[in-house]
C-alpha positions in Angstrom: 95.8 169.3 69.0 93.8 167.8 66.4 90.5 166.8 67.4 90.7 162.8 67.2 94.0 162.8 69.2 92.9 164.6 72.2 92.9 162.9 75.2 89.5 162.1 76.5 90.8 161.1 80.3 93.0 162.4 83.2 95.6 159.6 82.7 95.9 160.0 78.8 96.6 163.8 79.2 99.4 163.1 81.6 100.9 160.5 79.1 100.4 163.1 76.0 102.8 165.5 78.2 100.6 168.2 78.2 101.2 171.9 80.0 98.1 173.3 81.4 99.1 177.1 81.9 97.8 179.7 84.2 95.4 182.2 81.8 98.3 184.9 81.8 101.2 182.5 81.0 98.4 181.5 78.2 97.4 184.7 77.1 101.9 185.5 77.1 103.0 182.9 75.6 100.0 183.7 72.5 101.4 187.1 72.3 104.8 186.5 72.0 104.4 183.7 69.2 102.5 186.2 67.2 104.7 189.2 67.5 107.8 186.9 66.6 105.5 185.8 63.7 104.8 189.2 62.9 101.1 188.5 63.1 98.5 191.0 63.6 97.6 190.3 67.5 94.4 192.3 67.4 92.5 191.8 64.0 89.8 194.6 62.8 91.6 197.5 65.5 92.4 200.4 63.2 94.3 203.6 64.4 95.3 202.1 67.4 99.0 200.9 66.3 101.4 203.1 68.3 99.5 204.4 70.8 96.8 201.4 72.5 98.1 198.4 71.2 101.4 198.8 72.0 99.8 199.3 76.1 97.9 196.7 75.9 100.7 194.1 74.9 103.3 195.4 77.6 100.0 194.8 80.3 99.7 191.1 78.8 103.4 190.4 79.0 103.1 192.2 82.5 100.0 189.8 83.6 98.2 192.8 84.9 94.3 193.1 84.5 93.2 195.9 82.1 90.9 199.0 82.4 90.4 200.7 79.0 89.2 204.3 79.4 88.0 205.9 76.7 84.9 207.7 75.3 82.3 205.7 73.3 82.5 204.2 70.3 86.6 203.6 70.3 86.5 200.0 70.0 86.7 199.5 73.5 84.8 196.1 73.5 85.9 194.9 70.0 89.6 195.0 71.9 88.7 192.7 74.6 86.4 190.3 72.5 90.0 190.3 70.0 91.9 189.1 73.2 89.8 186.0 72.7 92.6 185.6 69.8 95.1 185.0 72.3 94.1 182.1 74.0 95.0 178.8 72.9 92.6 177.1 70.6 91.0 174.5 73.0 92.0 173.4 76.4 90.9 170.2 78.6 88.8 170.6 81.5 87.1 167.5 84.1 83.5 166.7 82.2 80.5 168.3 83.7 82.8 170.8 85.9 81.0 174.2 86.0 83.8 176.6 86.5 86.0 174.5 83.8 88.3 172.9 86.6 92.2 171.9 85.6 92.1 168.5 85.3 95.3 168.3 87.4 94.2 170.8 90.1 90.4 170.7 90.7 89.5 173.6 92.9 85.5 172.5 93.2 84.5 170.3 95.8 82.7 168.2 93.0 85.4 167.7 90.6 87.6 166.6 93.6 85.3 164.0 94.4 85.6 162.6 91.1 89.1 162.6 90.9 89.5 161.0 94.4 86.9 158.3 93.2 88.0 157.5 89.6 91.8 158.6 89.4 93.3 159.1 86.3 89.9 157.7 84.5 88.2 161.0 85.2 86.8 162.0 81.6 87.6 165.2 79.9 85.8 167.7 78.0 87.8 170.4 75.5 86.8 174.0 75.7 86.9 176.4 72.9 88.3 179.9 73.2 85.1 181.6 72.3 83.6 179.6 75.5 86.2 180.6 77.7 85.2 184.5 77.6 82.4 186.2 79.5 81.1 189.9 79.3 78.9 191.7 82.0 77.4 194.9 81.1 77.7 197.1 84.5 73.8 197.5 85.5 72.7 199.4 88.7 70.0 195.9 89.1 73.3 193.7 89.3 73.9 191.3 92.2 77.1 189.7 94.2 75.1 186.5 93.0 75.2 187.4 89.7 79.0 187.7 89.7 80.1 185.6 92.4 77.2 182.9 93.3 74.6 181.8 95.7 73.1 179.3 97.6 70.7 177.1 95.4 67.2 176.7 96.9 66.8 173.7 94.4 69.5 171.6 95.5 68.8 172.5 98.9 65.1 170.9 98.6 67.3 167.8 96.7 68.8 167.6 100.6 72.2 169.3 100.4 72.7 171.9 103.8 73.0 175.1 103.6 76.5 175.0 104.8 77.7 172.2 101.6 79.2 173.5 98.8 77.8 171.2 96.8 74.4 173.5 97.4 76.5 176.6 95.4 74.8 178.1 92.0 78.4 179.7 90.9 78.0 183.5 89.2 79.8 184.6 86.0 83.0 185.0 87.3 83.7 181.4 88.4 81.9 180.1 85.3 84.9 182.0 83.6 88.0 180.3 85.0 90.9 179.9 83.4 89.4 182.7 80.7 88.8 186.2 80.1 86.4 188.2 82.5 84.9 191.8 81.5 82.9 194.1 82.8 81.6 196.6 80.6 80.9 200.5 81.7 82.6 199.7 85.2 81.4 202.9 87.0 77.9 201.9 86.6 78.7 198.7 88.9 77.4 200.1 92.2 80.2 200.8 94.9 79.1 197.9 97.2 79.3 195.3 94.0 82.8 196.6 93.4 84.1 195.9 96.9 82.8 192.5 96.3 85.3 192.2 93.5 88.7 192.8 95.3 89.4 189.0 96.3 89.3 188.7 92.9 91.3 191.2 91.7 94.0 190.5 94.6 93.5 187.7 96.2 92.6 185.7 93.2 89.7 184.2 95.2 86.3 184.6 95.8 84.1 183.7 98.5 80.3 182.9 98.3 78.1 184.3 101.2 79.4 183.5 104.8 80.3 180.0 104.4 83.8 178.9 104.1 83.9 178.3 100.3 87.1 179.8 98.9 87.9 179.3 95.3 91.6 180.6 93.9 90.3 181.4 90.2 92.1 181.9 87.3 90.9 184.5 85.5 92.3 187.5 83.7 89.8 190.2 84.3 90.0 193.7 81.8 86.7 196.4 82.0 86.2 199.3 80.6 85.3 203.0 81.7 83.8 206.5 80.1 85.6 209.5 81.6 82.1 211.1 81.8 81.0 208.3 84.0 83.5 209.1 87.0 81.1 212.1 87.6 77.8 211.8 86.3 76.9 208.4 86.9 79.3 206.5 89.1 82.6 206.1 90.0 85.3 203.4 90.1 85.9 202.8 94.1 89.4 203.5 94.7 90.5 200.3 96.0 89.1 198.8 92.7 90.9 201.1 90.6 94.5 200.4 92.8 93.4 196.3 91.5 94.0 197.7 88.0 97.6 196.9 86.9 97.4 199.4 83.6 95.0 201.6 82.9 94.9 202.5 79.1 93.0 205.5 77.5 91.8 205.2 73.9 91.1 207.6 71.4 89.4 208.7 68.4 91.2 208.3 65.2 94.1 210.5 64.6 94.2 210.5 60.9 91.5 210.4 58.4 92.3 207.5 56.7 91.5 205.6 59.9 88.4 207.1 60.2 88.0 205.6 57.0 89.3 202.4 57.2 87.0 201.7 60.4 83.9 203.5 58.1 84.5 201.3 55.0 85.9 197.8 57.6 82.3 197.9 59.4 79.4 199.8 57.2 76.4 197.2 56.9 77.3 195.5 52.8 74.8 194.3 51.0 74.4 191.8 47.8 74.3 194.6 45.7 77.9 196.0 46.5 79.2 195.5 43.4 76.8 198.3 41.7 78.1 200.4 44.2 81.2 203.2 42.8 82.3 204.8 45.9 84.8 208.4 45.5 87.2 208.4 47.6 86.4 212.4 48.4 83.1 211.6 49.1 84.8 208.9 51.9 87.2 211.9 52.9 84.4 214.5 53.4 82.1 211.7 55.8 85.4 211.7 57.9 86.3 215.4 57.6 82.1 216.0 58.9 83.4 213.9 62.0 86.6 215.6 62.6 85.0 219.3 62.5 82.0 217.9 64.9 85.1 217.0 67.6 86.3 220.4 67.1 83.0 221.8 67.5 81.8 223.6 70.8 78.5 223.3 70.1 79.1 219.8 70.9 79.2 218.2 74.4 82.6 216.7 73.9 82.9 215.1 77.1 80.4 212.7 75.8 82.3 212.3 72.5 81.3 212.3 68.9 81.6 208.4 68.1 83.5 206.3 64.9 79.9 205.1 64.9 78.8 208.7 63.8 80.6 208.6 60.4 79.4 204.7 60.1 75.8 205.5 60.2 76.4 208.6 57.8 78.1 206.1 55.3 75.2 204.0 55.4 72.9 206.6 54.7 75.0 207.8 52.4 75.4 205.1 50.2 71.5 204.4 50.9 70.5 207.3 49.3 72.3 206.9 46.4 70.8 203.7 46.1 67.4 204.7 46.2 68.4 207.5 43.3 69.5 204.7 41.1 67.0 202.2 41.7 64.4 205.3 41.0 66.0 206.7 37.7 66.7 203.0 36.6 70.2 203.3 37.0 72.9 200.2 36.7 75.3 202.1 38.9 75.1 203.9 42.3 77.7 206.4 43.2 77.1 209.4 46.1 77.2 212.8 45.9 77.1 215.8 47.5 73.6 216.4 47.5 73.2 213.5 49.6 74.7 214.9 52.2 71.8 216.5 53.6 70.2 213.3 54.5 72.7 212.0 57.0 71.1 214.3 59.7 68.7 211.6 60.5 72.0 209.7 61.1 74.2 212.0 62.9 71.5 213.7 65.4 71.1 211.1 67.1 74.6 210.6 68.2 75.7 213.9 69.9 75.0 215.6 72.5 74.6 219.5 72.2 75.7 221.8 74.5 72.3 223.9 74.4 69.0 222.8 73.3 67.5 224.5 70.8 64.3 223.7 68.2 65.8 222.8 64.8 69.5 223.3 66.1 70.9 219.6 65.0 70.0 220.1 61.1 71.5 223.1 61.2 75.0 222.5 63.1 74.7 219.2 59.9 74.3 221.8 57.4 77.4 223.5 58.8 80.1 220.9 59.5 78.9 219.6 55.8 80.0 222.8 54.5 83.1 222.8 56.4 83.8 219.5 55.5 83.4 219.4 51.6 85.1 223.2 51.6 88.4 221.9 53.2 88.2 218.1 51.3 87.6 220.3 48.1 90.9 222.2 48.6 93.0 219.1 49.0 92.1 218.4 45.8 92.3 221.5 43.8 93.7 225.0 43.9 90.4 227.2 43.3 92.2 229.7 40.5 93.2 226.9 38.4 89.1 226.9 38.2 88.8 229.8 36.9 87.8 228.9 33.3 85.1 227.6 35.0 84.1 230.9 37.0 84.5 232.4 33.9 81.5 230.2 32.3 79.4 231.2 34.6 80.5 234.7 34.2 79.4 234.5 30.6 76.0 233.3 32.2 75.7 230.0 32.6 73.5 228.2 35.0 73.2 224.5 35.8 70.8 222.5 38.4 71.8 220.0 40.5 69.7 217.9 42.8 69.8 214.4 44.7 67.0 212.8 42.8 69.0 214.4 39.2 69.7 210.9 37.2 73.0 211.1 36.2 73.1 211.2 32.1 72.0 214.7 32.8 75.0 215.6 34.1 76.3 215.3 30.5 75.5 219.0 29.0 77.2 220.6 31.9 80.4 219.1 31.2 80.2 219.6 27.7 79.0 223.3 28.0 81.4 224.5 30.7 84.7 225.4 29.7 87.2 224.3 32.3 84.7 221.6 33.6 86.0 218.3 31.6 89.4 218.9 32.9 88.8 219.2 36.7 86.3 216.5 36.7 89.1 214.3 34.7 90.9 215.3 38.1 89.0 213.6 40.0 88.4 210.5 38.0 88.9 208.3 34.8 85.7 206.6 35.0 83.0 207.7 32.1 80.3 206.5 33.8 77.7 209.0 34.0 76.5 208.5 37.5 80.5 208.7 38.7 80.2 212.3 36.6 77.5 213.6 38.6 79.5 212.6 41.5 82.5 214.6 40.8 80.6 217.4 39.0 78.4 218.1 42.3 81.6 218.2 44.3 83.4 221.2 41.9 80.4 223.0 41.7 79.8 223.2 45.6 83.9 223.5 46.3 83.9 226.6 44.4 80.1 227.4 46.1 81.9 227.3 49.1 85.0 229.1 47.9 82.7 232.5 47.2 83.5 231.7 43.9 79.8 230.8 42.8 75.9 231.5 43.8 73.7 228.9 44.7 69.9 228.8 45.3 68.6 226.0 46.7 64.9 224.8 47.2 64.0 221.5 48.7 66.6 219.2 46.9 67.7 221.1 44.1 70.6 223.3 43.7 71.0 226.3 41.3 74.7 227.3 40.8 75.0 230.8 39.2 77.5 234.0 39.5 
């Protein structure tokens, strides 16, 4: 409704003929307009297309609250924020109302004042989407006051008695009605805070202290869970979980061009992007380093090797490369493989091993690196149609490579190895030298990998030699 039309008073919305719907008929009604439109219901959610989203849309059409259960860093939060989407784009509330009362059915002993007192001249205010959505992150230092309310020492020194319920300071929850409620990491809510939720999950009410203040809320509630948290940290209390009308599990990407779509939708970008020439197997090989690091057992996998991972590595990637050009005066910044070995300050971080040992994280790097650009390299070639370039080196050729190299000396060793012009032309058309480098690193370490050549490294620099 555009902006200057809405109606500012009780009596002008009931002459525009307008619907206030319960959050779930809402939140319904949304989805099925935008799957008839053939919209995209939750923007930025890659990988998710046949296996979550689907879920989540029968649970919305269902009215049931949500758990997601998933590891971290699987978009978890980003889906519930998207619900936001969903809502409509403003609806009317009584002005002043602190738990955004429907103007034709106040439930606050305030807002009914009003309305008995000024009718259908009660003013309005219009609330946004965005302000109609509230997120709790479970903490152990969390209160029923926090969520639900409490008595108000101020407006009881103002001379309202305990027993009024005009002396109430409402929690989160009822500041969320007729909205979206989440509670983040649910397990880490302690086990008396949760029983504190089931009104609202059942009942639809809640009730503040022992006074006889019962408020039938509207408010679509969806949380979210780690598997490892049902036995290290917490637990969801059983009658809690019962609440729950679906409880979806999420995943990691199932294909590695979702791994890379989420890498290249949410890397940190810059001013300078456009000096940026990004391969797309030095994309694949960033995703492949997080695929083989799920495989691996040297990994806690109950904890999960987040998307975040291969973000981070991206952007330490593409920093590197970067710093190379802006060191060699260089108009273009591509990555290579040499930079690889600087995303362990990236990727240690963010995984658990299964054993501690001195020194262990740079080397398990080194090793899903390997295994990464070894089985990226053979998607792209067949190692004996290299062989002219074994050969070279056969005949005794060496060449250096390094991550500080500027890339016009890449030049010779295309020139000089037989075979080498042809595979790099393989990977790309573009004659820029620092996309050269790019590709020539890659071929050189594929076929390093393959037992096919020698290398000596020292610090930075790479020797390739048979």
């Amino acid at each position: 409704m555009p902006k200057a039309k809405r109606p500012q008073t009780i009596g002008a919305l009931r002459k525009s003929k307008y619907e206030v719907l319960p959050v779930r008929e809402e939140l319904r009604k949304n989805l099925i307009a935008k799957i008839r439109a053939e919209e995209v219901v939750f923007p930025g959610i890659v990988g998710f297309e046949n296996t979550v989203i689907p879920q989540l849309e029968n649970a919305i059409l269902a009215g049931q609250d949500i758990i997601l259960l998933g590891e971290r860093g699987q978009a978890k939060s980003r889906i519930i924020r998207s619900m936001t989407n969903l809502l409509d784009e403003e609806i009317p509330k009584i002005a002043e109302c602190e738990i955004n009362d429907n103007p034709y059915d106040p439930i606050c002993r305030p807002c009914r004042d009003k309305v008995a007192e000024m009718g259908d001249k009660t003013p309005l205010e219009w609330l946004s989407r965005d302000d109609r959505y509230s997120e709790k992150l479970a903490t152990p230092d969390i209160s029923i006051a926090d969520l639900i309310g409490e008595i108000d020492p101020i407006k009881i020194a103002e001379g309202h008695y305990l027993s009024d319920e005009m002396a109430i300071h409402y929690g989160l929850v009822p500041r969320t009605n007729r909205g979206i409620f989440c509670i983040n990491e649910l397990p880490d809510l302690a086990e008396r805070i949760q029983v504190g939720l089931f009104n609202l999950m059942e009942e639809r009410d809640v009730q503040i202290k022992g006074y006889r203040v019962r408020l039938p809320l509207d408010v679509f509630v969806v949380s979210t869970a780690n598997p490892e948290d049902y036995t290290n940290r917490g637990r969801i209390v059983t009658p809690l979980k019962d609440r729950y009308g679906s409880q979806i599990h999420t995943h990691y990407p199932l294909d590695v061009k979702d791994e890379i779509a989420i890498m290249d939708q949410e890397r940190s970008k810059f001013p300078e992007e456009d000096k940026l020439v990004i391969p797309d197997y030095m994309k694949e090989t960033l995703a492949e380093i997080t695929t083989q690091a799920r495989l691996s057992s040297e990994i806690n996998q109950r904890s999960g090797v987040s998307v975040r991972v291969t973000i981070a590595n991206f952007e330490t990637l593409l920093g590197n490369a970067v710093r190379r050009s802006i060191r060699n005066n260089e108009e273009w910044a591509c990555p290579r493989v040499s930079d690889l070995s600087f995303i362990v300050a990236s990727f240690a971080g963010k995984i658990e091993l299964e054993t501690f040992e001195e020194g262990r994280e740079s080397r398990l790097t080194d090793d899903l690196t390997r295994r990464a650009v070894l089985r990226t390299f053979a998607s792209y070639f067949e190692v004996d149609d290299l062989d002219a370039i074994v050969t070279a080196f056969d005949l005794g050729n060496r060449v250096e490579t390094g991550s500080e190299k500027p890339g016009v000396d890449y030049a010779d060793m295309v020139k000089n190895i037989d075979g080498m012009a042809q595979a790099v032309k393989k990977l790309t058309d573009d004659k820029r030298p620092e996309v050269i480098a790019s590709a020539v690193e890659f071929i050189l370490e594929g076929l390093h990998l393959s037992r096919k050549l020698n290398c000596d490294r020292s610090g930075e620099s790479a020797v390739y030699k048979r």
